[in-house]
C-alpha positions, 0 to 999 in steps of 0.5 A: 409530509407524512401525517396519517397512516392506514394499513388494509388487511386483505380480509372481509367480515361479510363472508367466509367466501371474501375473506379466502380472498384476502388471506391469499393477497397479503396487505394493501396500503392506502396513501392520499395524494401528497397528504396521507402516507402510508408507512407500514415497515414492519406494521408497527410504526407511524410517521406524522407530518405536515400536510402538502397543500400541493397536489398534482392528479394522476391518471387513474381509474375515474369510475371508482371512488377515491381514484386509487392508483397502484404505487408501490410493492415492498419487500425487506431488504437487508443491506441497502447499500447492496440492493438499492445498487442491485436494482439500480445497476442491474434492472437500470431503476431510479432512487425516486426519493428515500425516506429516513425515520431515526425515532424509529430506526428504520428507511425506505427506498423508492425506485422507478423505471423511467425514461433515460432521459427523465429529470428527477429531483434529489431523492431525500428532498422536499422536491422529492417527496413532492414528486414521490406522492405525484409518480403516476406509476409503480414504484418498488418500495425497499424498506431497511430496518437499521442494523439488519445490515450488520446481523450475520444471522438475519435474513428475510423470508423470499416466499415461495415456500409452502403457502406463501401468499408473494411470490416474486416480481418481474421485469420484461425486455425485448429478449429474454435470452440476451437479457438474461445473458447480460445478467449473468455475465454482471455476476446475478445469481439464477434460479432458471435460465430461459432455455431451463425447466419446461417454461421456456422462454422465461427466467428467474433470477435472485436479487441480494435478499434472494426474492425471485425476479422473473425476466419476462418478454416485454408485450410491446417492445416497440413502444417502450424503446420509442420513449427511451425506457432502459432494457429492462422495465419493472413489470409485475407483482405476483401474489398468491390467492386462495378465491379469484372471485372476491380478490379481483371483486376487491381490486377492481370495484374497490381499488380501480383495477381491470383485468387486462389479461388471464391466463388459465392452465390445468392446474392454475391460472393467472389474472392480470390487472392494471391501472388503467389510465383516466380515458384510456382502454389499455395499461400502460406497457412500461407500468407493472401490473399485480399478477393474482395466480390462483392455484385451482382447489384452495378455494375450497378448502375452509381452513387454508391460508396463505402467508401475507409475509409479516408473520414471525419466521415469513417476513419479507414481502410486506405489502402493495400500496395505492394512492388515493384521494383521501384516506379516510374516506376511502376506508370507510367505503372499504368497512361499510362493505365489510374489509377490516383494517389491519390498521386505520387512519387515525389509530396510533 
């Protein structure tokens, strides 16, 4: 089911200008559709698989090649038990399907926002999977390596230290405060309550691994609950980026991405892109979008870096995946146009 692996590193052998872009944005991934899957725990392990005759399209932007279309965000986790609950109970999210690999001891975990009333298969099956490599959406991919769970002295990184490229994901509602609320009474840890520090209006929260969740104000309220989402939906990815120039270059000529909004303030600014549907102008309000914050200045200064969260002592974050229509083709655009990848589809 899981044949062939291809890790891109954010990273552009044609100029110093694109490489700043990758080294602010961390890793992608590329998945074929029901037939080449990316699993990139800890940037070492590949599964092989049979390939799945079945393939479903999805929507997604059909003026780029490959038609990419964003599917996951992986963070580390620690226990499982706690922090696919966590999200399950508190941000009312789905298991989609969970993936075990026990020659290389290691598990992932899928979860989606969908609609209360959405069947889904038994997250572990064929069915599943089937279903995991046909989700037309985002999933919050958590990956466990076996034991961690068990190591009182092991943690994982959750950004937001010096020059940490992620910075924490987010999930919106109609009402930040009464959300919130509800949060905190559950027993969920926070960084900033709404009516706290001088962005107000919003909050962050911890998760059991410490990443920061931003709460957000849902920008379409009134459609979400029409099609039955729960409270709470997941809704951004936030990145760091040393150059906005070549990283929004990169995710919308080459993964299918478009800027639905910006949002510039003295000393930064914020640029928010979607996968756009096949025919359609707008996002999807109840998908998460990848917020790229520039924070002014770093892309003029030749030796700074941000952390992708793989490196020894920052890991955490690991990276953001798309699926595409065949993996190697899509690779080789992204080398003819000068990306280099941190690891290709037929290396071991």
């Amino acid at each position: 089911m899981l044949p062939r692996l291809a890790t891109i590193l954010l990273k552009s052998t044609l100029s110093t200008k694109m490489q700043s872009a990758a080294r602010g944005a961390g890793a992608a991934t590329l998945t074929g559709r029901l037939g080449h899957r990316l699993i990139d725990g800890r940037y070492t392990n590949t599964a092989r698989g049979a390939r799945d005759a079945t393939r479903r399209c999805l929507c997604s932007s059909s003026s780029c090649s490959g038609r990419p279309s964003w599917h996951q965000t992986m963070l580390r986790i620690k226990d499982p038990k706690i922090a696919v609950k966590h999200y399950q109970d508190k941000y009312g999210m789905r298991l989609i399907d969970q993936l075990d690999f026990p020659e290389n001891k290691f598990s992932l975990y899928f979860l989606a926002t969908l609609p209360k009333d959405q069947e889904t298969p038994t997250p572990g099956t064929k069915e599943a999977h089937r279903y995991l490599w046909s989700f037309p959406g985002t999933t919050l991919e958590l990956t466990h390596n076996w034991g961690t769970e068990v190591d009182e002295t092991q943690a994982y990184h959750p950004g937001n230290c010096e020059q940490d490229g992620f910075g924490h994901i987010a999930f919106a509602c109609d009402d930040v405060y009464s959300s919130s609320d509800k949060l905190l009474s559950s027993g969920v840890e926070f960084k900033k309550k709404p009516d706290e520090g001088r962005m107000k209006g919003l909050a962050f929260a911890y998760d059991p691994d410490k990443y920061w969740v931003e709460i957000v104000k849902q920008p379409e309220p009134e459609d979400v609950q029409a099609r039955n989402f729960d409270e709470l939906t997941f809704a951004q990815t936030m990145l760091r980026v040393k150059d906005p120039k070549p990283s929004l270059e990169f995710y919308t000529k080459y993964m299918g991405m478009q800027v639905v909004r910006e949002k510039h303030f003295d000393d930064f600014s914020l640029y928010f892109l979607a996968t756009v549907p096949a025919g359609q102008t707008k996002a999807d309000p109840a998908q998460p979008v990848l917020e790229l914050t520039h924070n002014h200045g770093t892309e003029s200064k030749d030796t700074f870096v941000y952390s992708t969260g793989n490196e020894d002592g920052k890991k955490g974050f690991g990276h953001i995946g798309f699926l595409v229509d065949d993996v190697s083709v899509k690779c080789k655009e992204l080398q003819d146009a000068g990306y280099q990848m941190k690891k290709g589809p037929e290396d071991d």
